[in-house]
VEXGUSE-436565 format. One record per residue (C-alpha): residue in three letters; residue number from 1; x, y, z. Coordinates in steps of 0.1 Angstrom, whole numbers, plus 2048, in hexadecimal, padded with zeros to 3 digits. Example, Ala and Ser with C-alpha at 12.3 -4.5 7.8 and 13.67 -1.06 7.14 Angstrom:
// residues 2
('ALA',1,(87B,7D3,84E));
('SER',2,(889,7F5,847));
***
This chain:
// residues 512
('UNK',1,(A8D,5C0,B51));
('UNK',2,(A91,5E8,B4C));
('UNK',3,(AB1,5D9,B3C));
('UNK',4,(AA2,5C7,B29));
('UNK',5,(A90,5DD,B1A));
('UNK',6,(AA6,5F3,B13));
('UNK',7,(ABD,5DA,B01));
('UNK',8,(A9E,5D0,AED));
('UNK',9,(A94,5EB,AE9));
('UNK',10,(AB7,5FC,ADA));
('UNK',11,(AB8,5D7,AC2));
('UNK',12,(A98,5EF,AB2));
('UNK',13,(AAD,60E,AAB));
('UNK',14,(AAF,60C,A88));
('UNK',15,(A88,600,A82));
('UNK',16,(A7E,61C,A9F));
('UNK',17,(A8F,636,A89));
('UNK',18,(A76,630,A6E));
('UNK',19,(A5B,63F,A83));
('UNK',20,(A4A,65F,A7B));
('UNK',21,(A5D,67F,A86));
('UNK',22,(A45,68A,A9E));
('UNK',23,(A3E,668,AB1));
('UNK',24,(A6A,66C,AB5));
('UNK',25,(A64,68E,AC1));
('UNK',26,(A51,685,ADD));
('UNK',27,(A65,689,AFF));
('UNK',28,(A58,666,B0B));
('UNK',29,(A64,653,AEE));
('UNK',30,(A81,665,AEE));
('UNK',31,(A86,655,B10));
('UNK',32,(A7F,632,B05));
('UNK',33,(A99,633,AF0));
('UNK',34,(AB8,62A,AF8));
('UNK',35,(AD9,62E,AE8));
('UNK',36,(ADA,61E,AC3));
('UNK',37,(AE7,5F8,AC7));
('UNK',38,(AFD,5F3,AA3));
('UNK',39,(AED,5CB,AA2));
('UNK',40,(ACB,5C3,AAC));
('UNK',41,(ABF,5A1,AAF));
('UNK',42,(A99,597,AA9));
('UNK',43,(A95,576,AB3));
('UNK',44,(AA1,580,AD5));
('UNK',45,(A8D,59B,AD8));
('UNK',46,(A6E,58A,ACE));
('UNK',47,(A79,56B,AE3));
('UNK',48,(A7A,57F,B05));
('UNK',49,(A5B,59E,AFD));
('UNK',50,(A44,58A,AE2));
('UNK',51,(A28,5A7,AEC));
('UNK',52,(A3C,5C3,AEA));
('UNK',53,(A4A,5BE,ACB));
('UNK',54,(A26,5B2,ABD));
('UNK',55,(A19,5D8,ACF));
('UNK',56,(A33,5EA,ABF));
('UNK',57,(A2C,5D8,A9D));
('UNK',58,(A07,5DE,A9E));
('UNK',59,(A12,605,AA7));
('UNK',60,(A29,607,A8D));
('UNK',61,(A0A,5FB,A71));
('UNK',62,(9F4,614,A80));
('UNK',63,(A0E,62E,A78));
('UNK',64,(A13,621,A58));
('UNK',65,(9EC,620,A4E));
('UNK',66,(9EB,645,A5E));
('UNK',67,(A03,656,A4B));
('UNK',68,(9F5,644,A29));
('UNK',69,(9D3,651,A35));
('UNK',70,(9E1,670,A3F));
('UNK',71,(9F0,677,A1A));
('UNK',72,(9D3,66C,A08));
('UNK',73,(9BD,681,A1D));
('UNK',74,(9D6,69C,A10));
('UNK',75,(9D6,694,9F1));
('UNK',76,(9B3,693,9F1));
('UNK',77,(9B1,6B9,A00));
('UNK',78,(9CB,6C8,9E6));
('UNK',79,(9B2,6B9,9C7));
('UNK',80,(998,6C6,9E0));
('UNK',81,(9A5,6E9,9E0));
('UNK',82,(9B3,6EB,9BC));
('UNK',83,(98E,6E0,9B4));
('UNK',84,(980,6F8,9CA));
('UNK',85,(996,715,9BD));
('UNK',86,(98E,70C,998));
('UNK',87,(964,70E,9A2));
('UNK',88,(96C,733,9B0));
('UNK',89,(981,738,994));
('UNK',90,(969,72E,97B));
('UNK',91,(94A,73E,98E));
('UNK',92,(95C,75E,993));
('UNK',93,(964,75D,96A));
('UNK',94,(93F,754,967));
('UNK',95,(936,76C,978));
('UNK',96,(948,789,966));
('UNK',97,(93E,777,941));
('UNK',98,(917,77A,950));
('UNK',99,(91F,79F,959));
('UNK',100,(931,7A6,939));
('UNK',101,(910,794,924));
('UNK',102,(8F8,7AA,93A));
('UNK',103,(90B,7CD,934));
('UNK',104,(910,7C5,90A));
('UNK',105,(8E7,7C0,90B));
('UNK',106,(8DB,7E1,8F7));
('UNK',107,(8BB,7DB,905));
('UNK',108,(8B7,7EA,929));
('UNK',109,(8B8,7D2,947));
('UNK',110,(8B2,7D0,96A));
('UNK',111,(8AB,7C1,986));
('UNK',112,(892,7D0,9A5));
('UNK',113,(892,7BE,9CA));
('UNK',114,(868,7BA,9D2));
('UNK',115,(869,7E0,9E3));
('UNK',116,(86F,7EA,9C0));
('UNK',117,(896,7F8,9C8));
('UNK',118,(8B2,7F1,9AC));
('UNK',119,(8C6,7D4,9B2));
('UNK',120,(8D8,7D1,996));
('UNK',121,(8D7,7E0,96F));
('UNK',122,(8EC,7DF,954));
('UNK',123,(8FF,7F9,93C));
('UNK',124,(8E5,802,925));
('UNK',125,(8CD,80D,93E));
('UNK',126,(8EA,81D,951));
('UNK',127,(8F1,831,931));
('UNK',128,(8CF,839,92D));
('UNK',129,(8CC,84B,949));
('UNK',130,(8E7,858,94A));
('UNK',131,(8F2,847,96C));
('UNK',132,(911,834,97D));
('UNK',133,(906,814,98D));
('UNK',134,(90B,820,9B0));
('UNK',135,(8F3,83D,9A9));
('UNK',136,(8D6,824,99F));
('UNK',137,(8DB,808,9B9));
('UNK',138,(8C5,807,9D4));
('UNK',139,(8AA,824,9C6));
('UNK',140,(886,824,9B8));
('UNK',141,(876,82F,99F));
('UNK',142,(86A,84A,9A8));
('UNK',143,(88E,853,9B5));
('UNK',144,(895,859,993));
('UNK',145,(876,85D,97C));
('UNK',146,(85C,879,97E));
('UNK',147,(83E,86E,995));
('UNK',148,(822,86B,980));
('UNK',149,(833,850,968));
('UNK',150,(848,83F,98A));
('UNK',151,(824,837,996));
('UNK',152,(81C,829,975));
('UNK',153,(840,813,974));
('UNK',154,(83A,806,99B));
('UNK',155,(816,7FC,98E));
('UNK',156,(822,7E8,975));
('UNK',157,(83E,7DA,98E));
('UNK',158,(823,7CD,9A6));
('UNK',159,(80E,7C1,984));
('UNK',160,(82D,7AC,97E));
('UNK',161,(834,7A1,99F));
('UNK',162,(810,793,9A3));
('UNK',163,(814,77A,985));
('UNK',164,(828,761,976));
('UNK',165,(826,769,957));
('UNK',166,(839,78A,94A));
('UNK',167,(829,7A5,943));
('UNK',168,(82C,7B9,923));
('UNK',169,(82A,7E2,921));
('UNK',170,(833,7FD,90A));
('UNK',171,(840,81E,918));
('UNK',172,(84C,841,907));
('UNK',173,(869,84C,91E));
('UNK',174,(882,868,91F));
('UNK',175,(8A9,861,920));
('UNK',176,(8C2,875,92F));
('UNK',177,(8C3,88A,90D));
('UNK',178,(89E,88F,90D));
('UNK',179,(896,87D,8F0));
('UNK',180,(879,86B,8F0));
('UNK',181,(879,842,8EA));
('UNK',182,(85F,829,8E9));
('UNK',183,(86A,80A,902));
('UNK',184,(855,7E7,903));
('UNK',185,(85D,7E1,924));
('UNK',186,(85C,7BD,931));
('UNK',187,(858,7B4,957));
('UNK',188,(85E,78D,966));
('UNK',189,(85A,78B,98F));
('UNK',190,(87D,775,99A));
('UNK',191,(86D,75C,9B1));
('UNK',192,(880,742,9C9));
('UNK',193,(875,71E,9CE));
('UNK',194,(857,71F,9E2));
('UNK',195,(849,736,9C8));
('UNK',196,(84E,75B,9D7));
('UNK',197,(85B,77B,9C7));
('UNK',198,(87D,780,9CD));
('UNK',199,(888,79E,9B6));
('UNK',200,(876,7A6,995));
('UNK',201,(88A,7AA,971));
('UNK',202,(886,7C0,956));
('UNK',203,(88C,7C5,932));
('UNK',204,(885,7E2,921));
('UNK',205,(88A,7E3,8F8));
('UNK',206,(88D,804,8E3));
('UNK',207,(871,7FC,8C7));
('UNK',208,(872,824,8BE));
('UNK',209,(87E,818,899));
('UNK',210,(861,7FC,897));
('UNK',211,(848,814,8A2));
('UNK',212,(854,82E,88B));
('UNK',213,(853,816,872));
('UNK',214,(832,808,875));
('UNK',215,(820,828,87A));
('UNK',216,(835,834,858));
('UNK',217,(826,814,845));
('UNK',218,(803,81E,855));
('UNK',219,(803,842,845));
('UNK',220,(810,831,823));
('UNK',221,(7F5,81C,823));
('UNK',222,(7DC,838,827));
('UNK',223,(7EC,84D,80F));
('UNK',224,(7E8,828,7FA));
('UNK',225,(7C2,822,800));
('UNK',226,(7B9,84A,7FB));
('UNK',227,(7CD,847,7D7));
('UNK',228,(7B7,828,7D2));
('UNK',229,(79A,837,7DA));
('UNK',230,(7A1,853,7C1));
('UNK',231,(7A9,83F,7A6));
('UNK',232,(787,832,7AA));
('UNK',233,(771,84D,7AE));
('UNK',234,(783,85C,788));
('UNK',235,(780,838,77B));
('UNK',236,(763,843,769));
('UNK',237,(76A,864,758));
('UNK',238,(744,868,74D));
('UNK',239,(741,86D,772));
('UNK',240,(732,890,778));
('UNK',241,(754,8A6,77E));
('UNK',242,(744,8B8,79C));
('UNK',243,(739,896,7AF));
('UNK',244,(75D,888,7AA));
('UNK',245,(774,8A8,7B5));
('UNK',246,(75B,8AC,7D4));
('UNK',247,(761,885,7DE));
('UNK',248,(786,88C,7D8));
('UNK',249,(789,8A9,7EE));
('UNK',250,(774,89D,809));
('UNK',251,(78B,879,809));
('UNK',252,(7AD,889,80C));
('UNK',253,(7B1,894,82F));
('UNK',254,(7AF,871,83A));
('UNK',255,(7CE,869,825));
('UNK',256,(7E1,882,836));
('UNK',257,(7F6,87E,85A));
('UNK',258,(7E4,898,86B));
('UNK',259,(7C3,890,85C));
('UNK',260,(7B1,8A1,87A));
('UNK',261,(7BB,8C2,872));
('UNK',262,(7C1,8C5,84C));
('UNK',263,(7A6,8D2,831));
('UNK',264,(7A9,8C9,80B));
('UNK',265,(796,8DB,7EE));
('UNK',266,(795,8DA,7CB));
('UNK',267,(791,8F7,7B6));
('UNK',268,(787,8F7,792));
('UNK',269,(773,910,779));
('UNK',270,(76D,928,792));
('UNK',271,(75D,90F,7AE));
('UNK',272,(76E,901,7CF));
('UNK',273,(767,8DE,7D4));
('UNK',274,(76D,8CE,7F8));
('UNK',275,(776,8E8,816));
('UNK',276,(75C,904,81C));
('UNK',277,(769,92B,814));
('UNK',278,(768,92E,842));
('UNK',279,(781,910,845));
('UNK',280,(797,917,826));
('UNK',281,(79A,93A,835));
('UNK',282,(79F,92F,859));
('UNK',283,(7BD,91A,84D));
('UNK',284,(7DF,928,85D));
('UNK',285,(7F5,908,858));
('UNK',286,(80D,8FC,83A));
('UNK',287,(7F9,8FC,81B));
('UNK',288,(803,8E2,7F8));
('UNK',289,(7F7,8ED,7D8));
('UNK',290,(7F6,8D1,7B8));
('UNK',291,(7EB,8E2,797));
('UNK',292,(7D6,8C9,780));
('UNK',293,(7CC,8D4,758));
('UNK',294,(7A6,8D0,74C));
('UNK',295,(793,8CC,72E));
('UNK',296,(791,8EA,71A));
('UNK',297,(7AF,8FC,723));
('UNK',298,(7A2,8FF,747));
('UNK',299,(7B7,8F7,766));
('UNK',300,(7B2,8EC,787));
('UNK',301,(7C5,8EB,7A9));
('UNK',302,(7C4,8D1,7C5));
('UNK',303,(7CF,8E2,7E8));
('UNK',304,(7D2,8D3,80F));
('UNK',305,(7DC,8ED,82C));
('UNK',306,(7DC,8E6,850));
('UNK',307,(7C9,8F9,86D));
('UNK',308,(7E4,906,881));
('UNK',309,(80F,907,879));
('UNK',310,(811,8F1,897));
('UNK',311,(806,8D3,883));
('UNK',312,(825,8D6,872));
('UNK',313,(830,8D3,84A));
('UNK',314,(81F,8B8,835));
('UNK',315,(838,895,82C));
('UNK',316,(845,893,80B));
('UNK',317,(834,874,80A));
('UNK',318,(812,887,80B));
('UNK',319,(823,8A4,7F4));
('UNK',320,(826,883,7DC));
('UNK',321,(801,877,7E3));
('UNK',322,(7F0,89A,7DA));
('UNK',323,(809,898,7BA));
('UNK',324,(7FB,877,7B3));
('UNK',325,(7D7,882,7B5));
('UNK',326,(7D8,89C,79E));
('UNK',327,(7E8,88D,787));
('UNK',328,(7CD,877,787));
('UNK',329,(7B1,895,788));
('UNK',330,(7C2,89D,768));
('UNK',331,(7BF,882,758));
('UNK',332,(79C,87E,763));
('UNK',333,(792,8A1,757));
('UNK',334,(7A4,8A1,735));
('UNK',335,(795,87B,72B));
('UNK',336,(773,886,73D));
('UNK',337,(773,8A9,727));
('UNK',338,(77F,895,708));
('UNK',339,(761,87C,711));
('UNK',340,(74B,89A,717));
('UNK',341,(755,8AA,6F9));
('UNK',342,(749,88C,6E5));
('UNK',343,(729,886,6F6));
('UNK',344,(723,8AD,6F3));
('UNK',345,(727,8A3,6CB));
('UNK',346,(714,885,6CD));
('UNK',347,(6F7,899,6DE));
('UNK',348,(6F7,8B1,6C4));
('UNK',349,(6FA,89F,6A7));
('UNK',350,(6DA,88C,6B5));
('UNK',351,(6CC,8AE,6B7));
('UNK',352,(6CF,8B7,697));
('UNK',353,(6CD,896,68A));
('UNK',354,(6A3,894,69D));
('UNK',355,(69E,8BA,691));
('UNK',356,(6A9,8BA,66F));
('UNK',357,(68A,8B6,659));
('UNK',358,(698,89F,641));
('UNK',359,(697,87E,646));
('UNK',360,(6B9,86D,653));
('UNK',361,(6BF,847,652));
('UNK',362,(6E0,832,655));
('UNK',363,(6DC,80C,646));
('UNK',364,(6EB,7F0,64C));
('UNK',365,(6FA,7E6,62A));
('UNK',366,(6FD,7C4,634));
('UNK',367,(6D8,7BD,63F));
('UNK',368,(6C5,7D9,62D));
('UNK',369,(6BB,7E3,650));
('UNK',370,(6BC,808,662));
('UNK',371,(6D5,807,67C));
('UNK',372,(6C8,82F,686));
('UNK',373,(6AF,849,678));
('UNK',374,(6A0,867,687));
('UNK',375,(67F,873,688));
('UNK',376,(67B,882,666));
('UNK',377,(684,862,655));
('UNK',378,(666,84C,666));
('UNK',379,(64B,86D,66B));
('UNK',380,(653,873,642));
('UNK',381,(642,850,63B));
('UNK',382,(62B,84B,656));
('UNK',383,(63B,834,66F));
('UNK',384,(642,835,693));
('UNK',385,(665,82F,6A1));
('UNK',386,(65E,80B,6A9));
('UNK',387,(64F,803,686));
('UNK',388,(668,80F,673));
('UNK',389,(685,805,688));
('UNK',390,(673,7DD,677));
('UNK',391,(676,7E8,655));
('UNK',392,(694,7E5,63D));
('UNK',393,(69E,7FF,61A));
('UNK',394,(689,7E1,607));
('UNK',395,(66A,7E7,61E));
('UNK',396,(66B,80C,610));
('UNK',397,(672,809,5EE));
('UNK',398,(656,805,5D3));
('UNK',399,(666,7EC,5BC));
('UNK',400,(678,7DB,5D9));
('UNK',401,(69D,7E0,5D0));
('UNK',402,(6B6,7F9,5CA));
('UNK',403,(6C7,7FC,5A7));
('UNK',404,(6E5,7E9,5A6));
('UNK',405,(6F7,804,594));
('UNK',406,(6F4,819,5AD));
('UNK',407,(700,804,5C9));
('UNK',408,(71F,7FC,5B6));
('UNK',409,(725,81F,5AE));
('UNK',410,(71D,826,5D0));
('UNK',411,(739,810,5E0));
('UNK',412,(750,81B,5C6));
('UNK',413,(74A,843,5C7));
('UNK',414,(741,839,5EF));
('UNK',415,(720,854,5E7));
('UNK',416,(709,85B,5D2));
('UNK',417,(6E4,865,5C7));
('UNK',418,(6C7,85B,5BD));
('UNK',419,(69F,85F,5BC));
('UNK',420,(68C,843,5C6));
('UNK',421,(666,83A,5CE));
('UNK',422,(65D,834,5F4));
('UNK',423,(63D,825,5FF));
('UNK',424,(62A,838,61B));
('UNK',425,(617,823,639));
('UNK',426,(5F4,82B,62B));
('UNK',427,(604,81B,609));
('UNK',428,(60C,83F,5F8));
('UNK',429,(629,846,5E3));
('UNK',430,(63F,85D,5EA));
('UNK',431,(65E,867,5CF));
('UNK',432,(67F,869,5E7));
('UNK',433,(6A1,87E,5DD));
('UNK',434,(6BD,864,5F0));
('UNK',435,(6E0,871,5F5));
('UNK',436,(6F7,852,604));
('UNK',437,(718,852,60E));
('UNK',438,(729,834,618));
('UNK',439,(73C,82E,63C));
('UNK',440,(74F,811,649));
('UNK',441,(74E,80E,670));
('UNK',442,(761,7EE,681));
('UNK',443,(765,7E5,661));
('UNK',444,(73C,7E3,657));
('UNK',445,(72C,7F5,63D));
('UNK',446,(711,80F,641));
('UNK',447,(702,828,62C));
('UNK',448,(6F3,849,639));
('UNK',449,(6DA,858,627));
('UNK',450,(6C8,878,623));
('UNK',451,(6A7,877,615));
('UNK',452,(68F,898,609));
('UNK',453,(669,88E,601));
('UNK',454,(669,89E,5DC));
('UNK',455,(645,894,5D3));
('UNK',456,(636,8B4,5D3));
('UNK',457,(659,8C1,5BD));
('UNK',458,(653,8A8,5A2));
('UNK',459,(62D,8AA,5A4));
('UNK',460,(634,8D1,59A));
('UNK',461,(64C,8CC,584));
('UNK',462,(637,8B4,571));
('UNK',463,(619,8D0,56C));
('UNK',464,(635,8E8,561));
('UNK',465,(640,8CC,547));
('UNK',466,(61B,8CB,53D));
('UNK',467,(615,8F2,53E));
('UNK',468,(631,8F8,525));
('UNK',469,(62B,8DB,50E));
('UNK',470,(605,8ED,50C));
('UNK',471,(616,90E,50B));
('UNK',472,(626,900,4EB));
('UNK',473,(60D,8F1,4E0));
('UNK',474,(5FB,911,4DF));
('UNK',475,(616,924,4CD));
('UNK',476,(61A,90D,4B5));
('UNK',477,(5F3,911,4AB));
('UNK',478,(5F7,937,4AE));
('UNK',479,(618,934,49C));
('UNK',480,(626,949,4B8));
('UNK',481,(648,943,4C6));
('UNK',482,(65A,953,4E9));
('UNK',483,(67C,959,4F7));
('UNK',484,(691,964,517));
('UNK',485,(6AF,979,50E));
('UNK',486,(6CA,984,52E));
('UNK',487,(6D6,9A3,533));
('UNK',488,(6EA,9A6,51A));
('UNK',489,(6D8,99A,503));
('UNK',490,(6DE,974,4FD));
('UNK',491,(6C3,95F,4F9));
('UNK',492,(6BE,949,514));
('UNK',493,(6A3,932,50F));
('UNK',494,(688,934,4EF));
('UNK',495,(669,91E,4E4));
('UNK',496,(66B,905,4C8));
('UNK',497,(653,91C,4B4));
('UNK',498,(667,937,4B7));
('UNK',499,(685,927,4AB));
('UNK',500,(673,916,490));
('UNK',501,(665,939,482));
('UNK',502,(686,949,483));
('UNK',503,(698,92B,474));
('UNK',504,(6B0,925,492));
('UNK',505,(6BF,902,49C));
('UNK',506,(6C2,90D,4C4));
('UNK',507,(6C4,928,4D9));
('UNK',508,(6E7,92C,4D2));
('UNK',509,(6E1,932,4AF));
('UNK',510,(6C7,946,4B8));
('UNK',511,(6C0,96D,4AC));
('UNK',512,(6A1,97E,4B2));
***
């Protein structure tokens, strides 16, 4: 039977060969295998050993179904590993993309672990103080900060840490360089799943410029609302000059940065406004000096000064404002002086207009009315202010109308003269001398007149007319005649009579 197996078995030599290496390798099948027969026969085989050949066929499927499982499992583990490979790769690149995002940030980053030690920051905080990464890693604050503002960092760690929310602060810190910057600092606690602090982040942003910025637009608009201010209080330039330059002193120091320690005084026609003489004498600090001119010839000067020279020199922005506000004292002063000047005129021509004893109206040639008189005019006929103020030139003339020659000779000459009868409140005439001159004003006509009672002048002169007509009279009856001679001799004036007795025509012709 061992025979025949081995005869069977050889018949197999060619199929057996197929088998993997390492099933061939084995000492025991090494044994079972005989020498190579050159011509197998199947049917045989299968005739005498049905099982074994069904065993070894059932082995030899197994085999096969191994080494097909066997290289797909390999193939499965290469794509495995060339996928597995790729994730490092790509996380590894990730990685150093993340790194190179958080060290191009200009704002300052970091990261703390809950003790509040550096875990991890990036270049711009590195640069900032001036530190290698190593040399931060693993330290405090107060490893590398002076106490005092450490304490006040960790205190705003631990604020941060206890929230979820970040928390927002401003800080002014010193670089490396010891320059000064303003930092809003950000802080957001890193918390895992369940909800507890892990590490905390922070961001910390230069806003030195902004604040700079801001604080510069602040002082403008100071400098913007005291210009305002100034422009109103010399709005009005009948405003009494003393009231407005100590308003304008006493509002400037609040325009100026250092409004705390700065004086401002105005001085004009020999008077300080704003500053007392103590403080203005007390001042040691950079002084400004804007030179404004006045009304009559005069000048003024507008000055600021500081306390102390540790307050520094002024901005030329506030060099500008105190130009600004004297240029507009000056204008104030010269329109207020011109305004002056003409109300100074006004009063005294009202003056002299209520203290001159002649009477003074100005009618309205369109309505006979009097658009102004003074006293004289109304006392003259009896009427009080009010009263005649109702009355027209028609109310005041006897025969109710002024010669129409005159008034056309009047507009064309633009004066002229004339004697004319006014009635008196207790019904009294009065004989007026009228002098009127024509003006034109917004394009109205007015006449101004200036009247002189003459009553008494014509009353007088009407006796004299009589005295001489009786003197003649009388010389004629006495056949006497008279005459005036200058001083050298020329007759000057004579007496009908006398002319008549000595045969003259007139005293030119006349020879005593």
């Amino acid at each position: 039977m061992r025979t025949e197996w081995g005869r069977g078995v050889s018949r197999f030599s060619c199929a057996v060969s197929l088998l993997p290496g390492t099933l061939l390798a084995s000492p025991q099948a090494m044994a079972m295998l005989p020498a190579a027969s050159p011509s197998p026969d199947f049917s045989a085989l299968w005739a005498e050993h049905p099982r074994t050949v069904l065993f070894i066929g059932a082995l030899l499927v197994l085999l096969l179904a191994a080494v097909l499982a066997l290289g797909l499992l390999a193939r499965r583990l290469t794509q495995a590993r060339a996928a597995l490979t790729a994730e490092v790769l790509l996380e590894s690149d990730g990685r150093r993309q993340l790194r190179a995002l958080f060290d191009a940030l200009p704002d300052l980053v970091w990261v703390k672990d809950p003790a509040g030690r550096y875990a991890a920051c990036n270049r711009a905080f590195l640069d900032y103080n001036d530190l290698e990464e190593e040399e931060v890693i693993g330290l405090q604050a107060s490893d590398l900060l002076p106490a005092e503002l450490a304490r006040e960092l960790e205190s705003d760690d631990r604020k941060a840490l206890g929230t979820l929310k970040p928390v927002h602060v401003q800080h002014w810190l010193s670089g490396a360089d010891g320059s000064a910057t303003l930092f809003e600092v950000v802080r957001l606690a890193l918390r895992d799943d369940a909800g507890v602090p892990v590490g905390l982040l922070g961001v910390a942003r230069d806003i030195t410029a902004t604040f700079t910025a801001r604080a510069e637009l602040g002082q403008r608009m100071k400098e913007l609302a005291c210009l305002y201010d100034v422009f109103r209080l010399t709005e009005d330039s009948t405003n009494p000059v003393a009231e407005v330059l100590s308003a304008v002193a006493s509002r400037l120091p609040a325009a100026l940065r250092h409004d705390g320690s700065v004086l401002a005084w105005i001085e004009y026609d020999g008077k300080y406004f704003g500053a007392a003489a103590e403080a203005r004498a007390g001042a040691a600090g950079e002084c400004l000096s804007r030179e404004f001119e006045a009304d009559a010839g005069r000048r003024g000067s507008l000055r600021v000064a500081y306390l102390s020279p540790a307050d520094g020199a002024f901005l030329p922005e506030e060099s500008d404002l105190l130009l600004a506000i004297s240029q507009r004292l000056e204008t104030f002063m010269l329109e207020g002086g011109a305004i002056r000047e003409s109300e100074r005129q006004r009063q005294l021509l009202e003056r002299v207009f209520a203290a001159t004893s002649e009477g003074i109206v100005v009618v309205d040639a369109a309505t006979r009315g009097f658009a102004q008189f003074n006293e004289a005019a109304c006392n003259d006929l009896g009427y009080t202010r009010e009263e005649f103020a109702a009355l027209s030139v028609q109310d005041l003339l006897v025969d109710q109308a002024l010669p129409p020659e005159w008034i056309s000779g009047f507009r064309v000459k633009g004066m002229a003269g004339l004697e004319s009868l006014h009635r008196h409140k207790n019904g009294s005439i009065r004989l007026r001398e009228v002098q009127s001159r024509q003006i034109l004003l917004a394009g109205q006509e007015y006449w101004v007149s200036v009247w002189h009672d003459v009553t008494a002048r014509a009353e007088l002169e009407a006796r004299l007319r009589e005295s001489e007509q009786s003197l003649q009279q009388a010389q004629a009856i006495a056949r006497l005649g008279s005459w005036r001679v200058d001083a050298e001799g020329r007759v000057t004036d004579s007496t009908p009579e006398a002319r008549r007795i000595l045969g003259a025509t007139d005293d030119a012709a006349f020879t005593p």
